[in-house]
C-alpha positions in Angstrom: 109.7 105.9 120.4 108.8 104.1 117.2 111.8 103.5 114.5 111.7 103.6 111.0 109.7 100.9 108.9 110.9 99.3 106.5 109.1 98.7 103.3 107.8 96.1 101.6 106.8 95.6 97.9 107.1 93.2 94.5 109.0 93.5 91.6 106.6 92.3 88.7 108.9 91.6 85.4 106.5 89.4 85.0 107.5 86.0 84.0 104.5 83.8 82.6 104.9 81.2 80.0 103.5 79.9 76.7 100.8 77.6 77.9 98.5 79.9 78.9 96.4 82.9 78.3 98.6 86.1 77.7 95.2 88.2 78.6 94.5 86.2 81.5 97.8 86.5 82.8 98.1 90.2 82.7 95.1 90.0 84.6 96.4 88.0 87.5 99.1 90.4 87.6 96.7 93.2 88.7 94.7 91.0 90.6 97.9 90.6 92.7 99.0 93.9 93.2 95.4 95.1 94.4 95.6 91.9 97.3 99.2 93.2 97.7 97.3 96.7 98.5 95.0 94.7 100.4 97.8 93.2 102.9 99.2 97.0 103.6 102.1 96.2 100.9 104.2 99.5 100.1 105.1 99.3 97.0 105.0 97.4 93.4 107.1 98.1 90.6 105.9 97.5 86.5 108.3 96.2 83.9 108.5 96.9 80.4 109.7 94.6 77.8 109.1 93.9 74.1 110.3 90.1 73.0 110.8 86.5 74.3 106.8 85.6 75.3 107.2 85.9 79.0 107.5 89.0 80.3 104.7 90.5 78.8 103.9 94.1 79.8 105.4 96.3 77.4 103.9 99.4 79.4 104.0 100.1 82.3 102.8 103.5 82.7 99.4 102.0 81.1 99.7 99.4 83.6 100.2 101.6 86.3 97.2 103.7 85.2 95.3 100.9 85.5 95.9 100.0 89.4 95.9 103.5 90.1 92.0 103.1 89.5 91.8 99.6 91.4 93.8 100.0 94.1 94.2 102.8 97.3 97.2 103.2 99.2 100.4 101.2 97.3 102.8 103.1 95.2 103.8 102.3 92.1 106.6 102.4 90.3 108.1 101.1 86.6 110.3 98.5 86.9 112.0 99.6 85.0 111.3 102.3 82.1 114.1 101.6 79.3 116.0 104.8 78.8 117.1 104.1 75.5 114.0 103.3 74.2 111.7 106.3 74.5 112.4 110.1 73.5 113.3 111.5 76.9 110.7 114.3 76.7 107.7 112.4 75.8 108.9 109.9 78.8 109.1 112.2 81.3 105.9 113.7 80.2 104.1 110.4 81.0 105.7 110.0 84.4 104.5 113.5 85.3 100.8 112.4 83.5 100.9 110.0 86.5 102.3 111.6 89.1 99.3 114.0 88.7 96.7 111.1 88.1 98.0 109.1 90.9 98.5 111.9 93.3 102.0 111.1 93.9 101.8 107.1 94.2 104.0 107.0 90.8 107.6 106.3 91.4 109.9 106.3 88.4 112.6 103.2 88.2 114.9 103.7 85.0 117.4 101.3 83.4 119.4 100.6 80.2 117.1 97.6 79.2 117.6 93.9 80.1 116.5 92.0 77.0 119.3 92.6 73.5 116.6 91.3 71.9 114.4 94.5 72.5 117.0 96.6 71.4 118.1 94.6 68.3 114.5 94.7 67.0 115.1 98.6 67.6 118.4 99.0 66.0 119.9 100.2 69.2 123.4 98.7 70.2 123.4 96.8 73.0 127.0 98.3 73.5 125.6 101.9 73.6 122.6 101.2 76.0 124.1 102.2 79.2 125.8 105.6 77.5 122.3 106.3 76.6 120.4 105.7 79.9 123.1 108.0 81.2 122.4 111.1 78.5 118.7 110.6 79.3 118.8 110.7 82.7 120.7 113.8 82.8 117.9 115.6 81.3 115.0 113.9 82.9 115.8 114.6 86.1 116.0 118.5 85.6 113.0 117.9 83.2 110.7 116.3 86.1 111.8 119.2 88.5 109.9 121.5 86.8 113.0 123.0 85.1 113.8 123.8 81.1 116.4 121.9 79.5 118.4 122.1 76.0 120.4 119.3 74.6 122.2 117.4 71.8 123.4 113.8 72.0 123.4 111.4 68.7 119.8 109.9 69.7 117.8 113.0 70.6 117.7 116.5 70.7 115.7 119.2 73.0 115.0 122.7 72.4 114.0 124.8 75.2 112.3 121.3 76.4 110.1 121.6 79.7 106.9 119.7 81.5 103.6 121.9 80.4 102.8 121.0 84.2 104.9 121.4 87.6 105.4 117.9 89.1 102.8 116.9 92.1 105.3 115.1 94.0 108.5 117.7 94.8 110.8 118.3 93.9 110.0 115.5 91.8 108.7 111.8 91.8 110.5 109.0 93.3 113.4 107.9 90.9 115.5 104.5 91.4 117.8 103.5 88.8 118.3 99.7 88.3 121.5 98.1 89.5 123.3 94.4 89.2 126.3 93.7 89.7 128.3 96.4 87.6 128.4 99.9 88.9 126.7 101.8 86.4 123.3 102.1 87.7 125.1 102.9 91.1 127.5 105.8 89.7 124.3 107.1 88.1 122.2 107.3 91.2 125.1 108.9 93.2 125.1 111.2 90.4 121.6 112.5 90.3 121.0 111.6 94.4 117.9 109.4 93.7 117.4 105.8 94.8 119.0 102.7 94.0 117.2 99.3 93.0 119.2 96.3 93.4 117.2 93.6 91.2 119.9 90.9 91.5 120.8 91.5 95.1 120.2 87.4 96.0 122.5 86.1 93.4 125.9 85.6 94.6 127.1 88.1 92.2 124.7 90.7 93.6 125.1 89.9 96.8 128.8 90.0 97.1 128.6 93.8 95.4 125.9 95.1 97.6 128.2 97.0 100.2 130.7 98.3 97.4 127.9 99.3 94.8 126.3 101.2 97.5 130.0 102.9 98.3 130.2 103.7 94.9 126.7 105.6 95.0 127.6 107.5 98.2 130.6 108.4 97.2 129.5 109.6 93.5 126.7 111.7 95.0 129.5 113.1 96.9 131.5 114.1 93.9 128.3 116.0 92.4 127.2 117.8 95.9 124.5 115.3 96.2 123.9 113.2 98.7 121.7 109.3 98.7 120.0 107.8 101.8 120.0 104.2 102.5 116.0 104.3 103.2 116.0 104.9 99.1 117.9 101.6 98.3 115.5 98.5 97.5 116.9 95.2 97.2 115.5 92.5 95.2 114.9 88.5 96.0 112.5 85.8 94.6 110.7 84.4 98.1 107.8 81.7 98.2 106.6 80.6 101.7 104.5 78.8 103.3 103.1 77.2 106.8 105.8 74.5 106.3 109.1 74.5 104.2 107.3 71.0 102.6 104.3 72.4 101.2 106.5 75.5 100.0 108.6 73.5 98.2 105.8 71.6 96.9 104.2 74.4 95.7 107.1 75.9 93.8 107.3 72.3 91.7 104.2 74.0 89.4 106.1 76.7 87.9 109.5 76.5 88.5 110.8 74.3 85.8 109.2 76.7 83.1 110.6 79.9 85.2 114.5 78.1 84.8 113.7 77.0 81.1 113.7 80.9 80.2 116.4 81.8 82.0 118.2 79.0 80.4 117.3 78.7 76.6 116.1 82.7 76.7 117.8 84.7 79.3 120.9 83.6 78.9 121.4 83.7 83.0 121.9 80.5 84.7 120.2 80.7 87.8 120.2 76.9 88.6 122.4 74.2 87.7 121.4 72.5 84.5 123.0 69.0 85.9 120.7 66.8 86.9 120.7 68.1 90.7 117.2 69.9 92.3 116.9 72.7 91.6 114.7 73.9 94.9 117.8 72.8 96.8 120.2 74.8 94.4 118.1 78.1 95.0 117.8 77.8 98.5 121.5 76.6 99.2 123.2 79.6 97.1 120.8 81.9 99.0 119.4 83.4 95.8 115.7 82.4 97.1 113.5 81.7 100.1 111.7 78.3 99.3 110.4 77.7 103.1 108.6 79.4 105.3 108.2 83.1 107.4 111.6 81.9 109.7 113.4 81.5 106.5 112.5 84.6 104.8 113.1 86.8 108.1 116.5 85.0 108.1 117.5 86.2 104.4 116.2 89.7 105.1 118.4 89.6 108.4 121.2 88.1 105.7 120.8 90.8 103.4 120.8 93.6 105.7 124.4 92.4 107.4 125.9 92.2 103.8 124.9 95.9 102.6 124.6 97.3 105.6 121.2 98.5 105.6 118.6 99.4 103.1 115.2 100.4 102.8 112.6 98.7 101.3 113.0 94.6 100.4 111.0 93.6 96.9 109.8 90.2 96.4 110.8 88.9 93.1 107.5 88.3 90.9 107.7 84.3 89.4 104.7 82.5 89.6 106.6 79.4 90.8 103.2 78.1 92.6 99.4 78.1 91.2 98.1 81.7 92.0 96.2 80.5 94.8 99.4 79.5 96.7 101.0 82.5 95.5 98.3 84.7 97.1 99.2 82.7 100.7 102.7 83.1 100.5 101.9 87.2 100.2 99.5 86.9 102.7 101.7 85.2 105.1 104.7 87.1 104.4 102.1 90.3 105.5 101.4 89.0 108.7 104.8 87.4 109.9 107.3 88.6 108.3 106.6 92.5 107.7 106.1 92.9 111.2 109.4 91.7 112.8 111.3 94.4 110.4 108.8 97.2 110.7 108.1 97.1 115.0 105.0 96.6 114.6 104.6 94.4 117.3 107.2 96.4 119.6 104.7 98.2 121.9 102.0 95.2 122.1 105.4 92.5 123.4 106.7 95.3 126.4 102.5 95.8 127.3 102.4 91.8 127.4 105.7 91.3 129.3 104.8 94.4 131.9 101.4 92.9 132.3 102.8 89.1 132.9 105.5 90.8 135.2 103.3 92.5 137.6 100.7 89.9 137.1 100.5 89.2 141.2 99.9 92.5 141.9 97.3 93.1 139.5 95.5 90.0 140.7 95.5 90.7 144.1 93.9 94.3 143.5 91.6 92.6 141.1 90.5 90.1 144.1 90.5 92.6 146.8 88.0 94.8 144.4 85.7 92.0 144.1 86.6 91.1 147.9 85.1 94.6 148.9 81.6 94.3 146.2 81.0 90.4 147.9 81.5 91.8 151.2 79.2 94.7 150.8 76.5 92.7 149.3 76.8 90.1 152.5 76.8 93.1 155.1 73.6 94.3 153.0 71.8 91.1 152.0 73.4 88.1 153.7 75.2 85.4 151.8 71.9 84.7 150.0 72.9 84.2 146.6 76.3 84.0 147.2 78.1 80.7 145.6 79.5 78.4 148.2 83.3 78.6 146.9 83.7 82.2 147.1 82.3 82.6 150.7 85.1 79.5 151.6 87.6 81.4 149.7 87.1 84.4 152.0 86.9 82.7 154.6 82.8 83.2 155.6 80.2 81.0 156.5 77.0 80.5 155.0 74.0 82.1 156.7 71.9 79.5 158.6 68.8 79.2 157.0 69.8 80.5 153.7 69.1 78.8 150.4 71.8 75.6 149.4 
């Protein structure tokens, strides 16, 4: 009986910088979700953010609208929608736009917002940002079920508020609510019973709160009469491969340097070390990312699944490290080597193989005796005319006198 697949799917920020074409780049970031749909990739989820020049979609509902035309099976999700920035209503009105447009391919991601810079340009306190995600949440949810909702908080206020149309997807779309390494975004999924999306889950901060963050989640949901399945939780890792861990690393020497520079200067999150050291050997050695080949990224999945204790869907982290071209191969041969081992694909065709290997003898000697029979038949009926030399000594018959060499 065939198990559970898990899914596969990118996490597109994105991250491009100055040098080139902001319209250009956009672009490639469709293009790669439609080969993603192409390759039989699950899912791909949209950022939104509104300063520092590289991650430049600021929406991702439009975004998603977008692919929805230009692609056919992947879902897709934002990655994620900032609470605290939108009126809750006129969000969740949008999500269930798409839900209808899409016909249930939207999934909903939701978080406080990553950037202070966003929120400073919106006078928002970054101090406030996760109390907010929380008060809007608690009416979205009900809101996307199809159900009328009244509240007050210091930021908005709804009257009798409800969705003019009943969701597609019920009882509502997919919802995942961002997590690092503090608990908020697990307390909140545990508290609504919707998904969990563990962007940082390679870093070592992320990592190491994997298996308590999703504790907290399961045992939050428990506190609401709610419950959360594992087959909801995504986890999040930057991978490049290719067909040796030399060219990978090769490859990742074209973007990599800029990528680090705006975690650095901008981000404020040092992901390598700024000493002098590589930094291709500093990503791969903490485990935050694959830099190799398919082995390598089959090994961090089988890492990542010991240290939560199982999840469902794994998210490659969007970076354009290598030239697009290279980026495209390294999604291409993730597709064919490394989905497989963690979705059975190949399950059924490796027992047919081993049976038919097994019993190979057996097989062979009613394959001969067939043929045996036919040749035999043909000689009782026409002679060994025609009949090639080898196979009359294999059975153990000589040649008719007087027929053709």
């Amino acid at each position: 009986m065939a198990g559970t697949k898990m899914r596969f799917g990118a996490f597109i920020a994105p991250f491009h910088p100055l040098a080139e074409n902001p319209t250009l780049a956009i672009e490639r970031d469709i293009e790669l979700v439609q080969w993603m749909d192409k390759l039989g990739y699950d899912e791909a989820w949209i950022g939104e953010h509104h300063s520092a020049g590289y991650e430049l979609i600021a929406s991702p509902e439009l975004f998603i609208a977008t692919l929805a035309e230009r692609t056919k099976n992947i879902r897709l999700g934002t990655g994620v929608s900032s609470l605290p920035y939108h009126q809750p209503l006129m969000l969740a009105d949008r999500i269930n736009q798409l839900d209808h447009i899409t016909r249930g391919r939207v999934m909903f991601g939701v978080g406080p917002g990553a950037l202070p810079s966003d929120a400073f340009m919106m006078g928002i306190e970054v101090a406030k940002q996760r109390d907010m995600m929380d008060e809007a949440l608690d009416v979205i949810v009900p809101l996307l079920k199809g159900e009328t909702v009244t509240a007050k908080t210091d930021w908005f206020t709804l009257n009798e508020a409800r969705l003019q149309m009943t969701p597609y997807s019920r009882p509502h779309v997919d919802i995942a609510v961002a997590s690092q390494v503090s608990p908020t975004g697990a307390t909140a999924a545990g508290r609504h019973g919707v998904g969990l999306l563990s962007i940082g889950a390679t870093n070592a901060g992320g990592f190491n709160a994997l298996a308590s963050n999703w504790a907290i989640c399961e045992e939050k949901a428990k506190d609401n009469g709610k419950s959360v399945d594992r087959a909801n939780w995504r986890l999040v890792g930057p991978v490049h491969i290719a067909e040796t861990a030399e060219k990978a690393r090769e490859n990742v020497r074209f973007g990599l340097e800029k990528w680090l520079y705006y975690f650095r200067e901008v981000a404020a999150l040092p992901l390598a070390p700024d000493d002098g050291s590589d930094p291709v050997d500093a990503l791969i050695n903490s485990g935050m990312a694959v830099i190799g080949t398919p082995e390598d990224a089959i090994a961090q999945i089988e890492r990542l699944q010991e240290q939560s204790g199982g999840f469902g869907a794994f998210l490659q982290m969007a970076h354009n490290w290598a030239d697009f071209e290279q980026t495209k191969r390294s999604y291409e041969l993730f597709a064919r080597y490394v989905m497989p081992k963690f979705q059975g694909l190949n399950e059924n065709r490796e027992a047919s193989l081993d049976w038919a290997r097994n019993n190979r003898e057996t097989f062979m000697g009613q394959a001969m005796a067939a043929v045996g029979t036919r040749v035999a038949k043909h000689i009782e009926e026409k002679g060994t005319d025609n009949i090639r030399p080898e196979i009359l000594e294999a059975m153990g018959i000589k040649k008719d006198k007087g027929a053709a060499e």
